[in-house]
C-alpha atoms as one frame of an Amber mdcrd trajectory, in Angstrom:
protein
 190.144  66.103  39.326 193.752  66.308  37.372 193.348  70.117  36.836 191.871
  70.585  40.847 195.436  68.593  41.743 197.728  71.431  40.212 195.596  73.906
  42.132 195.769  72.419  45.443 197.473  74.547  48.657 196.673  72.929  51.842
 197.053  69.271  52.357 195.531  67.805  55.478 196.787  64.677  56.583 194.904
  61.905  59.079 197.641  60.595  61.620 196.482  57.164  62.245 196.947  55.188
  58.395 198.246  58.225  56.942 201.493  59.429  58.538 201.428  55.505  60.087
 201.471  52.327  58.674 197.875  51.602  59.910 199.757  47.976  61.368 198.674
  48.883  64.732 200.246  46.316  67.807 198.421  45.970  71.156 201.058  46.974
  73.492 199.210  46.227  77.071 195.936  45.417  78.409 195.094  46.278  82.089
 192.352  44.510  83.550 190.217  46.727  85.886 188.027  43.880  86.827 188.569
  40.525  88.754 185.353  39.202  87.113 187.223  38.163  83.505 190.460  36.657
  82.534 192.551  39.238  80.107 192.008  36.368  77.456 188.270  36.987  77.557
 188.674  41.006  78.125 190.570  40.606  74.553 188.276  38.334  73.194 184.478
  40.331  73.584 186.787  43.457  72.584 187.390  41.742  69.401 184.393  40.755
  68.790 182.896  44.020  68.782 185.833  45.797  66.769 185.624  42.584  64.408
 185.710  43.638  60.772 186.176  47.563  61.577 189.368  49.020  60.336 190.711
  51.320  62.006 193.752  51.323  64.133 192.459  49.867  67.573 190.527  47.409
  66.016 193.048  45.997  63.492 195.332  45.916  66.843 192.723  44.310  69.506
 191.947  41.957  66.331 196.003  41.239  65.463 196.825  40.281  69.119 193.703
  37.750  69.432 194.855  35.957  66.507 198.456  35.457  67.898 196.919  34.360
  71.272 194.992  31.849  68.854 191.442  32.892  71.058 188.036  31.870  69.976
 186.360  35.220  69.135 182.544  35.308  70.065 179.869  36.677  67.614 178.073
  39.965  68.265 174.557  41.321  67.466 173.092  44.781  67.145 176.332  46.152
  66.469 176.040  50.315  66.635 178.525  52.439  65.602 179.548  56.069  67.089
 182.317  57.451  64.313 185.224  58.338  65.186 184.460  58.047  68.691 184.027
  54.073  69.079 181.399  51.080  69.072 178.773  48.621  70.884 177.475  45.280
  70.314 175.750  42.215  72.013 178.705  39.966  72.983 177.457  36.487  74.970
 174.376  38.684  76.768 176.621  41.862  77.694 176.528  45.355  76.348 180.198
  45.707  75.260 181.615  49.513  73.903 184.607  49.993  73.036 186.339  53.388
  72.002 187.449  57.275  73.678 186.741  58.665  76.853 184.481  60.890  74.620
 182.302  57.710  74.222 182.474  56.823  77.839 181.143  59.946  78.635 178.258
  59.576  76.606 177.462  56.056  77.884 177.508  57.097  81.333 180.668  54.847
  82.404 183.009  56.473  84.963 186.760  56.761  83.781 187.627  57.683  87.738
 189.768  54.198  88.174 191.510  54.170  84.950 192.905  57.766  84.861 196.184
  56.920  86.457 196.677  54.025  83.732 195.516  55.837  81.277 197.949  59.419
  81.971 200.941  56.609  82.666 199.769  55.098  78.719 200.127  58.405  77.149
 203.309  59.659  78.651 204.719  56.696  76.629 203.267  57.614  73.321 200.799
  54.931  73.234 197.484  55.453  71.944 194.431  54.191  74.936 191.036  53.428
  74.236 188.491  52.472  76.923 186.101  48.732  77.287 183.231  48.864  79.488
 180.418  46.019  80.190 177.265  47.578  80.004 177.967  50.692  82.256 181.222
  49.308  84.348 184.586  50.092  82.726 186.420  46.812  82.775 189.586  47.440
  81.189 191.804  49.977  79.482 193.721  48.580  76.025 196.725  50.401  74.381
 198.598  50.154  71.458 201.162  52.093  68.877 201.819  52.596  65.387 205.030
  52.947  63.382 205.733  56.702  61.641 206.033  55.403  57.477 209.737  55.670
  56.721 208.923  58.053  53.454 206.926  60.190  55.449 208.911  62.866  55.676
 210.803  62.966  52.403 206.291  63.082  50.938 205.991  65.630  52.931 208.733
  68.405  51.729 208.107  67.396  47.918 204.754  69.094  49.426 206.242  71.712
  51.002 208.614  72.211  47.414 205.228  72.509  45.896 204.485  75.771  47.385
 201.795  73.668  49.480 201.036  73.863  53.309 200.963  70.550  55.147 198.886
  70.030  58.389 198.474  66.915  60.115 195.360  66.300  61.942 194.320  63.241
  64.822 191.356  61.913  66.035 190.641  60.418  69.558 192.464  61.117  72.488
 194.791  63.358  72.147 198.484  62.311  71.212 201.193  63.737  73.859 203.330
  63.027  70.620 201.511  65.170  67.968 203.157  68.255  68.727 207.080  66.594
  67.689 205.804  64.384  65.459 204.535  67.579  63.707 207.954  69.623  63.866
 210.458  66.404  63.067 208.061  65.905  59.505 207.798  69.991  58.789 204.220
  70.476  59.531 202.868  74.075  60.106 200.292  73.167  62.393 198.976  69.648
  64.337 195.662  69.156  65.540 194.933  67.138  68.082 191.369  65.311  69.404
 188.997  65.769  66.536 185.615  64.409  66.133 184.498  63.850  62.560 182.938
  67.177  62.621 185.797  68.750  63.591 187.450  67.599  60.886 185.709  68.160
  58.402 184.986  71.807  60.380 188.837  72.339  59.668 188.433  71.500  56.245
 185.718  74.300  55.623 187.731  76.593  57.269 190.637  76.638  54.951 188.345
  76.703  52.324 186.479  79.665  53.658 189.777  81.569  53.557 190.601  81.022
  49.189 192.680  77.470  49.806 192.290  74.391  47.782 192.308  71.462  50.327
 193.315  68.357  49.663 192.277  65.769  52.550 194.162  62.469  53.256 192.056
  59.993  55.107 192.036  55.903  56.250 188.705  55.307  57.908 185.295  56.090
  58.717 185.861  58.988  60.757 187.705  60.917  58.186 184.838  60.203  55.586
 183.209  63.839  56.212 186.580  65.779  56.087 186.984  63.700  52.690 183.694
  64.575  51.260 184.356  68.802  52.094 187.456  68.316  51.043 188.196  69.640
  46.888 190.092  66.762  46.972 189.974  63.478  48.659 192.636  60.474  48.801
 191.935  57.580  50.455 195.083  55.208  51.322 194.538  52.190  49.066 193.228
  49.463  51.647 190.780  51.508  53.195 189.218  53.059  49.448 186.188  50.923
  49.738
């Protein structure tokens, strides 16, 4: 693994955990439905993203715990990577995750796309909670560029090495200057797993030595194609 190191020329780094601090806040939660109080909204959305780490739930989980709310226990708990999950929550099907996942469940996004455009311009990142097939709410919330990004990445660059930066879910309106202020080459933006680790292959199909950086679940495939994996240091097990 030492030896692969000095041979590595294309380092592929997740956005959310990676380039960020992974200390996701819950900027704003818009109710789409009269039937629920936002405290109870927040509170079924935590208890589905309960014990998940990536950056919505660590968010949806932070701002419950400030609000001091009673989070309810879910059952048959399935999880779509890197697109979002679904559990039991007091007798309702709650999902939580991308408009990719939406889709798939067969809830309409028709009343939240004005929220949801409005969100992004912003920067903030949106994911979508339905109740069994009714979209009830939209949630938002941002994460904080590390302050040594930057300086990391030209050492790369110094190195002879190319970095690329790569997200997952909905796509970032930010990716693109996020990518040019750090020195990137190229951004990609609304990845699936596969995708990733798709991108992966593909630099490896052409002679490189990849190196992928990852923080959750949905960067585990891109990891395992990868010549060389990192994991940041909470999110290793």
């Amino acid at each position: 693994v030492l030896e692969k190191l000095s041979e590595l020329q294309v380092f592929i780094f997740a956005r959310t955990g990676v380039l960020t601090l992974g200390q996701s806040e819950l900027t704003e939660l818009i109710p789409l439905t009269e039937s629920f109080t936002v405290d109870e909204l927040m509170a079924k959305a935590a208890a589905v993203e309960h014990r998940f780490h990536h950056a919505a739930a660590r968010a949806i989980y932070r701002a419950c715990k400030k609000r001091k709310l009673k989070i309810p226990e879910r059952s048959n708990s399935k999880l779509y990577a890197g697109l979002g999950v679904s559990a039991l929550v007091e007798k309702i099907q709650v999902s939580i995750g991308s408009a990719a996942l939406m889709q798939q469940l067969g809830v309409s996004l028709e009343k939240a796309e004005l929220h949801s455009e409005a969100l992004r311009v912003r920067g903030d990142s949106v994911v979508y909670l339905a109740f069994e097939s009714e979209l009830v709410a939209l949630l938002a919330y941002k994460d904080q560029i590390r302050a040594e990004a930057a300086e990391s990445f030209q050492s790369i660059k110094d190195l002879g090495a190319t970095p690329l930066i790569v997200s997952s879910g909905p796509s970032d309106p930010n990716l693109d200057e996020l990518s040019r202020q750090n020195g990137f080459e190229h951004s990609f933006a609304n990845l699936s797993p596969e995708d990733k680790a798709d991108l992966v292959r593909d630099y490896q199909l052409r002679g490189y030595n990849v190196a992928f950086l990852g923080d959750d679940l949905s960067d585990a495939l891109a990891m395992a194609q990868a010549d060389i994996a990192i994991a940041m240091s909470d999110s290793t097990e």
